[in-house]
DRENGU-412352 format. One record per residue (C-alpha): y, z, x negated; residue number from 1; residue in one letter. Coordinates in steps of 0.25 Angstrom, whole numbers, plus 2048, in hexadecimal, padded with zeros to 3 digits. Layout:
<atoms>
<atom><yy>Y</yy><zz>Z</zz><xx>X</xx><k>NUM</k><r>A</r></atom>
...
</atoms>
This chain:
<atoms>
<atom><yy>79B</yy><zz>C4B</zz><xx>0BA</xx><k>1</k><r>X</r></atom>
<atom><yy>7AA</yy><zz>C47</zz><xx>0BC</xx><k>2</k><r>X</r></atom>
<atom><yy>7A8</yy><zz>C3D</zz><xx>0C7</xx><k>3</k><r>X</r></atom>
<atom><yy>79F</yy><zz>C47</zz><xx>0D0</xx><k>4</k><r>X</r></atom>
<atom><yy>7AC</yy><zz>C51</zz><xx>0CE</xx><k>5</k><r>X</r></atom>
<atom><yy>7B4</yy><zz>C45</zz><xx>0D3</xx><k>6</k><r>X</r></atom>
<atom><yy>7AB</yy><zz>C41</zz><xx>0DD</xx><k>7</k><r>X</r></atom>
<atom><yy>7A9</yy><zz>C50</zz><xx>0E1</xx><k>8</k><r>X</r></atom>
<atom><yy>7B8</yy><zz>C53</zz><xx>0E1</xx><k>9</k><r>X</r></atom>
<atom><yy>7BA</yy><zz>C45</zz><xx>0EA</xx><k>10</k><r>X</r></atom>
<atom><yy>7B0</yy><zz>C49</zz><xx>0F5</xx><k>11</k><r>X</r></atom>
<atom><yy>7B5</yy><zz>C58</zz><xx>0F6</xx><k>12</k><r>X</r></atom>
<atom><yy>7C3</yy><zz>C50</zz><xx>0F9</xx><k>13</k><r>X</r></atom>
<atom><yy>7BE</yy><zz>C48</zz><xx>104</xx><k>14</k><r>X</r></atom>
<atom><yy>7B6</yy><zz>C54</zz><xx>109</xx><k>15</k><r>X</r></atom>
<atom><yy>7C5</yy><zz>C5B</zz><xx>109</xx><k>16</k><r>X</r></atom>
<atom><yy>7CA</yy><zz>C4E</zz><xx>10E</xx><k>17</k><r>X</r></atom>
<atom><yy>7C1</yy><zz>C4C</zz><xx>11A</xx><k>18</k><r>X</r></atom>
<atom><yy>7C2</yy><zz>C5C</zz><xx>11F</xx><k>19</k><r>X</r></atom>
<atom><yy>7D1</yy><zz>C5A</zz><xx>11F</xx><k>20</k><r>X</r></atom>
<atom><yy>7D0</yy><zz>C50</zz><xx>129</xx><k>21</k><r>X</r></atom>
<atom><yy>7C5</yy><zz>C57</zz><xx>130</xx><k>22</k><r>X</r></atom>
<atom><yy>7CC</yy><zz>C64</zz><xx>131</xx><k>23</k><r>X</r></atom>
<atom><yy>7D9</yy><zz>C5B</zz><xx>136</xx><k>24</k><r>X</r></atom>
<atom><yy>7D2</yy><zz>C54</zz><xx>141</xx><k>25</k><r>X</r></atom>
<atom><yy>7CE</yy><zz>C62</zz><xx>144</xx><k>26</k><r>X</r></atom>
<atom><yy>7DB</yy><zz>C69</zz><xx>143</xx><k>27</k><r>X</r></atom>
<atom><yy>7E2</yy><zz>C5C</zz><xx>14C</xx><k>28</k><r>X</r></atom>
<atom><yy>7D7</yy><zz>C5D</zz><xx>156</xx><k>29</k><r>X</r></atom>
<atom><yy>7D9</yy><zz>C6D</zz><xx>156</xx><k>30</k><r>X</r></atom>
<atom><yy>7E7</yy><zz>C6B</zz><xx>159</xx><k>31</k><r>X</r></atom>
<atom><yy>7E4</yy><zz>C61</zz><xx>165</xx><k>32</k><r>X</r></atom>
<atom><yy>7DB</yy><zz>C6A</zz><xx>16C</xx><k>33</k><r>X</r></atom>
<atom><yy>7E6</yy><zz>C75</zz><xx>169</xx><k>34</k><r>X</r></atom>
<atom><yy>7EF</yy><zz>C6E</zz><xx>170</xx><k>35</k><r>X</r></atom>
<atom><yy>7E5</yy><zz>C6A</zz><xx>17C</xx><k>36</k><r>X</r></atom>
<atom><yy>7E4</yy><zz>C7A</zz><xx>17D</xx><k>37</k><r>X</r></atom>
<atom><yy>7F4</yy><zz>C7A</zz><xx>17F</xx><k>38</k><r>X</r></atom>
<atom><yy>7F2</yy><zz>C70</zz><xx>189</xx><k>39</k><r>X</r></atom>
<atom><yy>7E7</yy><zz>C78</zz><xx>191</xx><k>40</k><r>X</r></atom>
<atom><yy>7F2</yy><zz>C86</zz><xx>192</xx><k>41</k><r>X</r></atom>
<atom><yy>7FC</yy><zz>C7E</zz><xx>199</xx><k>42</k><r>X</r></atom>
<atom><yy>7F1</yy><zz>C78</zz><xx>1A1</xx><k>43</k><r>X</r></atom>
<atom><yy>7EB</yy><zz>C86</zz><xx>1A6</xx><k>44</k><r>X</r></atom>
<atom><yy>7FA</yy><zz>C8A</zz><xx>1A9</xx><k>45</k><r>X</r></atom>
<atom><yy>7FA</yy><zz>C7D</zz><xx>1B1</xx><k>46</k><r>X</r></atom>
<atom><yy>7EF</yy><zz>C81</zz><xx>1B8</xx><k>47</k><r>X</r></atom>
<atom><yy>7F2</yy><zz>C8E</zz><xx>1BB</xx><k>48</k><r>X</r></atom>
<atom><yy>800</yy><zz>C89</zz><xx>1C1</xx><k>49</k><r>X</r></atom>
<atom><yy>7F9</yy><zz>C7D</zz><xx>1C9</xx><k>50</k><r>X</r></atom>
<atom><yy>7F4</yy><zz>C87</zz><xx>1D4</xx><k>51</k><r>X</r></atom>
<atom><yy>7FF</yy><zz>C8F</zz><xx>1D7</xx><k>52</k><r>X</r></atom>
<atom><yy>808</yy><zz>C81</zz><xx>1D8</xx><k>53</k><r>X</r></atom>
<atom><yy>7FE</yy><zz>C7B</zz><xx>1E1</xx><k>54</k><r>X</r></atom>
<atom><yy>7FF</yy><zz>C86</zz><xx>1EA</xx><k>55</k><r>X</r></atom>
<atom><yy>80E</yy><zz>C87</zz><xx>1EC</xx><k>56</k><r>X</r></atom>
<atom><yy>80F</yy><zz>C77</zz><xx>1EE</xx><k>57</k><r>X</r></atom>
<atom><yy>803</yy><zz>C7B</zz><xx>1F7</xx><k>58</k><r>X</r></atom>
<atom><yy>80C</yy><zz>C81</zz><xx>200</xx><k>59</k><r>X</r></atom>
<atom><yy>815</yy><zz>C77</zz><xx>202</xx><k>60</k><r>X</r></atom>
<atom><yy>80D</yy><zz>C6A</zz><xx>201</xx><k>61</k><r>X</r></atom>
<atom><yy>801</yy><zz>C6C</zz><xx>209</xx><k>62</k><r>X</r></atom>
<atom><yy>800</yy><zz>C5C</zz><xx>20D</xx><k>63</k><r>X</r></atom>
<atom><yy>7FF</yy><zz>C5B</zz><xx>1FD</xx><k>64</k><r>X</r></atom>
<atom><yy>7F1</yy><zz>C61</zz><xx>1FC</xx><k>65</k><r>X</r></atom>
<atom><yy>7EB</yy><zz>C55</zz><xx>1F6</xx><k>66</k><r>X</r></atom>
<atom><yy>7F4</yy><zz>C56</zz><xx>1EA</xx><k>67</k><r>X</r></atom>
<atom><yy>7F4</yy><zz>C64</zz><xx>1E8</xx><k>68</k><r>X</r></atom>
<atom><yy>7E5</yy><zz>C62</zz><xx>1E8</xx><k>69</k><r>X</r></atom>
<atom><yy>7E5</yy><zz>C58</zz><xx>1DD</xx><k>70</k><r>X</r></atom>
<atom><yy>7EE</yy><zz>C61</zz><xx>1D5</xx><k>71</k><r>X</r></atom>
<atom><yy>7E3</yy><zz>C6B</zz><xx>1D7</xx><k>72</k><r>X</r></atom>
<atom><yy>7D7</yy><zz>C63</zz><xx>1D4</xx><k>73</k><r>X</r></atom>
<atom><yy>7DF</yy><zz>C5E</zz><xx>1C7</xx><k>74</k><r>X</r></atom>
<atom><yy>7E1</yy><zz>C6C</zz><xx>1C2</xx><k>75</k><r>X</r></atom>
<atom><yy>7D1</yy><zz>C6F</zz><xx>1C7</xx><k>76</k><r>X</r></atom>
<atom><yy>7CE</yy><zz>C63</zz><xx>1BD</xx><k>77</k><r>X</r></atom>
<atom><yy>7D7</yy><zz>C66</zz><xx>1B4</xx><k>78</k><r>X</r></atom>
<atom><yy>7D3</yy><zz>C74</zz><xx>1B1</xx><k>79</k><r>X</r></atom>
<atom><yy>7C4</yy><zz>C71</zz><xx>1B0</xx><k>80</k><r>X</r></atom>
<atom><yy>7C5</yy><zz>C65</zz><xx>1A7</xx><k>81</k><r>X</r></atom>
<atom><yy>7BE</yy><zz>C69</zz><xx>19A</xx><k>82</k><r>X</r></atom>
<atom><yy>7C0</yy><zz>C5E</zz><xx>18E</xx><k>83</k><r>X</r></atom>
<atom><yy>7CD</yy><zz>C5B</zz><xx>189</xx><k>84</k><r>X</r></atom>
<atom><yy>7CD</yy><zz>C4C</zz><xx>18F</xx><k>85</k><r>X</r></atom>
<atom><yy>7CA</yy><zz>C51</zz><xx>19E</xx><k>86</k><r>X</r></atom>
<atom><yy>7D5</yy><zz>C5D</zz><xx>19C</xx><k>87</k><r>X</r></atom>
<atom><yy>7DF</yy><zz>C4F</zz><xx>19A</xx><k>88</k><r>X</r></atom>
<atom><yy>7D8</yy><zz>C48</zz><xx>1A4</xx><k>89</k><r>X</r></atom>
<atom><yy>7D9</yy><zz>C54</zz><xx>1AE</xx><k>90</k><r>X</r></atom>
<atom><yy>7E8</yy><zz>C58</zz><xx>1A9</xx><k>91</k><r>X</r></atom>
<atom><yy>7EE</yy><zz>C4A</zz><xx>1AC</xx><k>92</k><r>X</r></atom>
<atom><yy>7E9</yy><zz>C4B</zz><xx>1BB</xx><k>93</k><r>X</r></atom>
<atom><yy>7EE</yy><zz>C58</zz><xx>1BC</xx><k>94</k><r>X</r></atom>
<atom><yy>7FC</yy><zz>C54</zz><xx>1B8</xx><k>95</k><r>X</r></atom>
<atom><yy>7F9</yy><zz>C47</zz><xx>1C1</xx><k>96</k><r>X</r></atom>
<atom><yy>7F6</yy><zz>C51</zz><xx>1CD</xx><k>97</k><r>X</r></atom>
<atom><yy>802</yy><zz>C5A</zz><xx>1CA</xx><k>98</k><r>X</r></atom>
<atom><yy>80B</yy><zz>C4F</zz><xx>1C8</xx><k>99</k><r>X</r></atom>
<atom><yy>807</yy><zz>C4B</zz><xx>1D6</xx><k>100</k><r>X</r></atom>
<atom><yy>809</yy><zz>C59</zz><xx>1DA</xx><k>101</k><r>X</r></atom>
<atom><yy>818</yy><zz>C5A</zz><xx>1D5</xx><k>102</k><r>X</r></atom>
<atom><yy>81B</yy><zz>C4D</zz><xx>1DC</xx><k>103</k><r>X</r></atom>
<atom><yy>817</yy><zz>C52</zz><xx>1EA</xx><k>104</k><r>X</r></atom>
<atom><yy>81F</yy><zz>C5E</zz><xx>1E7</xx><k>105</k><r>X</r></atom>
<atom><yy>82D</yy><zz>C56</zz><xx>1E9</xx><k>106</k><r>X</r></atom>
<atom><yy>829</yy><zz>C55</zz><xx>1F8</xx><k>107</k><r>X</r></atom>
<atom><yy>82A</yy><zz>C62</zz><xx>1F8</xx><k>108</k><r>X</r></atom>
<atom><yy>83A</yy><zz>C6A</zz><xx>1F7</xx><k>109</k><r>X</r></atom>
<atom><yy>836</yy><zz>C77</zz><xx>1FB</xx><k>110</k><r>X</r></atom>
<atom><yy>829</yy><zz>C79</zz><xx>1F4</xx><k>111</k><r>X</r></atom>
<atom><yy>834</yy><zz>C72</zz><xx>1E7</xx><k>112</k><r>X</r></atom>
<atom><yy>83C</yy><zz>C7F</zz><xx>1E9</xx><k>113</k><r>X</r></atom>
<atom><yy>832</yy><zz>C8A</zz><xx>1E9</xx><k>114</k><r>X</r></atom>
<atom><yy>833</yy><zz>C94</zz><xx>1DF</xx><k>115</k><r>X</r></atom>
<atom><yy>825</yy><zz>C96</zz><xx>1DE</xx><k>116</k><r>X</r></atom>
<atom><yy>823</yy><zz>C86</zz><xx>1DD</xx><k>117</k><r>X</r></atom>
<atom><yy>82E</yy><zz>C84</zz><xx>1D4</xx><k>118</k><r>X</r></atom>
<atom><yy>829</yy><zz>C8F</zz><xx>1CA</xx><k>119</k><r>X</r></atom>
<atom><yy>81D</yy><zz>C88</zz><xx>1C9</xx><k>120</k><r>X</r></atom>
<atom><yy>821</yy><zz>C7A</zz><xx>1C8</xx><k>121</k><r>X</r></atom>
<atom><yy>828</yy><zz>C7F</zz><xx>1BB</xx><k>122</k><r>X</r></atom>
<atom><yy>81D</yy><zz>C87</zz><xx>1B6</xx><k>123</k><r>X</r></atom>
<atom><yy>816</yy><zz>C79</zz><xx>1B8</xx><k>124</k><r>X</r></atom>
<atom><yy>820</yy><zz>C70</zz><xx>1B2</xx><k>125</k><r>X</r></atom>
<atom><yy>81F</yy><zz>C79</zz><xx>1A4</xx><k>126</k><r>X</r></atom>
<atom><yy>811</yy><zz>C79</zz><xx>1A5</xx><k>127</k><r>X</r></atom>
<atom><yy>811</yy><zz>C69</zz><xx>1A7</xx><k>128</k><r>X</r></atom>
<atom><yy>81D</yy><zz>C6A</zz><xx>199</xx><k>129</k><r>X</r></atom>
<atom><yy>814</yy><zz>C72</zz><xx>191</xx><k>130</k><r>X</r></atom>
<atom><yy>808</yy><zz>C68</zz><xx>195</xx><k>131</k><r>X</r></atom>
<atom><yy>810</yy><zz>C5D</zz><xx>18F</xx><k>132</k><r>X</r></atom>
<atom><yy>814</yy><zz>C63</zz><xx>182</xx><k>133</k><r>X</r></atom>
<atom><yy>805</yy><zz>C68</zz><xx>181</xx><k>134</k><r>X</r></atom>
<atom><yy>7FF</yy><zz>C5A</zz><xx>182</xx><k>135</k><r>X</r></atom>
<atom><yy>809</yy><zz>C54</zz><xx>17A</xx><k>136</k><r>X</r></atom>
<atom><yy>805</yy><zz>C60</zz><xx>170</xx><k>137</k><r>X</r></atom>
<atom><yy>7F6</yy><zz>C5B</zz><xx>175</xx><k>138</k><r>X</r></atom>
<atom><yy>7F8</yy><zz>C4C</zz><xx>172</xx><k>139</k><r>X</r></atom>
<atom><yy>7FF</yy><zz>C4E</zz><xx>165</xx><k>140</k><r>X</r></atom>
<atom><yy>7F3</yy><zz>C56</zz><xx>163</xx><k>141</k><r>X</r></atom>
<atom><yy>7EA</yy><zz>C4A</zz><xx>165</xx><k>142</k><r>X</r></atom>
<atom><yy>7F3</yy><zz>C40</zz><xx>160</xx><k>143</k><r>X</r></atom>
<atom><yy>7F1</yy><zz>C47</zz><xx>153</xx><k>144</k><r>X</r></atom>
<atom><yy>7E2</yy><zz>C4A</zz><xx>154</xx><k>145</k><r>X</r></atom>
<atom><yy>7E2</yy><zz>C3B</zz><xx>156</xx><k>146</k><r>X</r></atom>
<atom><yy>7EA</yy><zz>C36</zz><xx>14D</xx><k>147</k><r>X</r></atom>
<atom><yy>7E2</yy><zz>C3D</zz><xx>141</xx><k>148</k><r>X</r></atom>
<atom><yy>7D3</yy><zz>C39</zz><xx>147</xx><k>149</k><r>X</r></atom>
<atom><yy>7D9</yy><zz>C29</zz><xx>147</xx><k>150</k><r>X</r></atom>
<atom><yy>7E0</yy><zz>C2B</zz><xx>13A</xx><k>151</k><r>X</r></atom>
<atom><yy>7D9</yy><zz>C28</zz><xx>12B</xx><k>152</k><r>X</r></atom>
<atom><yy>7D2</yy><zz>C2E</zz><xx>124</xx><k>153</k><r>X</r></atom>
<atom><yy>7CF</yy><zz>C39</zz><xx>131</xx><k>154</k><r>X</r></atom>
<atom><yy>7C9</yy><zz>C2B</zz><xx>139</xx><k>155</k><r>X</r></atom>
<atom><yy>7BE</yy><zz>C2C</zz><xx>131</xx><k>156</k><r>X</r></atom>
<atom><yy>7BA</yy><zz>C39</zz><xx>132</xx><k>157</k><r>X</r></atom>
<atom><yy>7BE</yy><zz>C3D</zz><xx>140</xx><k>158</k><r>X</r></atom>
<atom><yy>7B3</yy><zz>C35</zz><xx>148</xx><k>159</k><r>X</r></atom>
<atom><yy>7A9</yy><zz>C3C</zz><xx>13F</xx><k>160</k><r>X</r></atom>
<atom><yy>7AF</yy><zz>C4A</zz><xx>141</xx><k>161</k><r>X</r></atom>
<atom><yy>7B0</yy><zz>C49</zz><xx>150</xx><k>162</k><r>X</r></atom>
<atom><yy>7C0</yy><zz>C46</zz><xx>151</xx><k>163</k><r>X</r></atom>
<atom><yy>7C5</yy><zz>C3D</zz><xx>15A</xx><k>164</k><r>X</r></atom>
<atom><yy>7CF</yy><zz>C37</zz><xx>161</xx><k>165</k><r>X</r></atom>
<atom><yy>7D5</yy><zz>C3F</zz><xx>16C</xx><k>166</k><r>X</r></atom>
<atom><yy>7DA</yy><zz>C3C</zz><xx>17A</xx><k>167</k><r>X</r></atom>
<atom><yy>7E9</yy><zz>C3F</zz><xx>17C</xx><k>168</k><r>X</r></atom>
<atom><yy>7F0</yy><zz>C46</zz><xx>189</xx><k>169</k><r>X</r></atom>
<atom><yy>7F5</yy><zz>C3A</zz><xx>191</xx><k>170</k><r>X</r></atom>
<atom><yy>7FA</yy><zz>C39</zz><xx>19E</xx><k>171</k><r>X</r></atom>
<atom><yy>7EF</yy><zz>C30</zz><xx>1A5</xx><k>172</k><r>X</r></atom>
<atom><yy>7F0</yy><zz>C22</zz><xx>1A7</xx><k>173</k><r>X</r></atom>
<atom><yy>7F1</yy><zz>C22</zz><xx>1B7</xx><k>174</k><r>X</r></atom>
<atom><yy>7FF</yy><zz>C2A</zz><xx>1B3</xx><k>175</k><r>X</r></atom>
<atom><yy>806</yy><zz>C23</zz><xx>1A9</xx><k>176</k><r>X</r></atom>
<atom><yy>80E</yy><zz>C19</zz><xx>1B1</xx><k>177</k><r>X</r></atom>
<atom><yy>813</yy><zz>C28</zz><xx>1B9</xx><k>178</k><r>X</r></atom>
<atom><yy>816</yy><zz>C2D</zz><xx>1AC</xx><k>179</k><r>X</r></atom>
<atom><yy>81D</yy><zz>C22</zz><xx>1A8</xx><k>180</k><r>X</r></atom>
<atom><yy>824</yy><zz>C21</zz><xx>1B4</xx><k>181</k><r>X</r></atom>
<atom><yy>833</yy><zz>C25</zz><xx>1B3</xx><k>182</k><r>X</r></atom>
<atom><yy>835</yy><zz>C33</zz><xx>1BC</xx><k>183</k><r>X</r></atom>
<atom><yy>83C</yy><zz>C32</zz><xx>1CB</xx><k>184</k><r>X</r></atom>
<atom><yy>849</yy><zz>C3C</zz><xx>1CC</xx><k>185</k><r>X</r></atom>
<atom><yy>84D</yy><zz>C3F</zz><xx>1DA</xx><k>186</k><r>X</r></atom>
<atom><yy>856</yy><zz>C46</zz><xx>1DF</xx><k>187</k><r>X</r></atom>
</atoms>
């Protein structure tokens, strides 16, 4: 009778045991999808601002339509991605388009000193510094997710409950050497 007790009492343990990691992969992947949500505000803000900057540069760079288009189509593909990986997928070629965008604009002094143009570039550079901190928060995120599903005792357990490992937000490989790449002051 006393070893069904113990017996009784070390299974309720590993029940306890096994729901604790459960409920943390649950909580970690929670928290990553939370902060993919953050990431998707900025994003609608980004979007909403992307028009109205297209047409002021517009108005100025006509010869530039090409790019102007592809920083359109970018936020087109962006906007209608569905699954977490293409909205990664879709939002580094929309930074790749803008970043385009931003070079052409140096060829450009009077459209560089127009209020309208001016106001929006700043609106679009906060947007672009919460995107940062919000994929860092993102990437944390998953980094912690991650970290839990390859760690023991969760390993083997998570396969079996639907956890896996997670992609991060990464600049895409086509870009790195730019990245890395140390910036050109002119003046």
């Amino acid at each position: 009778m006393t070893a069904l007790i113990v017996v009784g009492i070390i299974v309720l343990i590993l029940v306890f045991w096994i729901v604790g990691i459960y409920n943390n992969l649950v909580a970690l992947r929670n928290n990553r999808e939370n902060a993919f949500a953050n990431i998707d505000v900025q994003l609608k803000m980004r979007y909403d601002l992307i028009p109205n900057l297209v047409n002021t540069v517009k108005g100025y760079a006509e010869h530039e339509k090409g790019l102007l288009e592809r920083v359109t189509a970018a936020r087109t593909a962006a906007m209608g991605a569905t699954s977490m990986n293409e909205k990664i997928e879709a939002e580094n070629a929309l930074s790749s388009a803008l970043a385009g965008l931003k070079v052409s604009v140096e060829a450009y002094p009077d459209l560089k000193a127009n209020q309208n143009f001016m106001q929006l570039q700043s609106e679009l550079a906060d947007i672009e510094n919460k995107l940062a901190a919000v994929r860092r928060f993102f990437n944390s995120a998953t980094k912690e997710l991650n970290t839990a599903v390859q760690s023991f005792p969760a390993v083997l357990f998570a396969g079996m409950f639907g956890f896996r490992q997670e992609p991060m937000f990464e600049v895409p490989q086509e870009e790195r050497a730019a990245v890395q790449k140390a910036p050109e002051v002119k003046f």
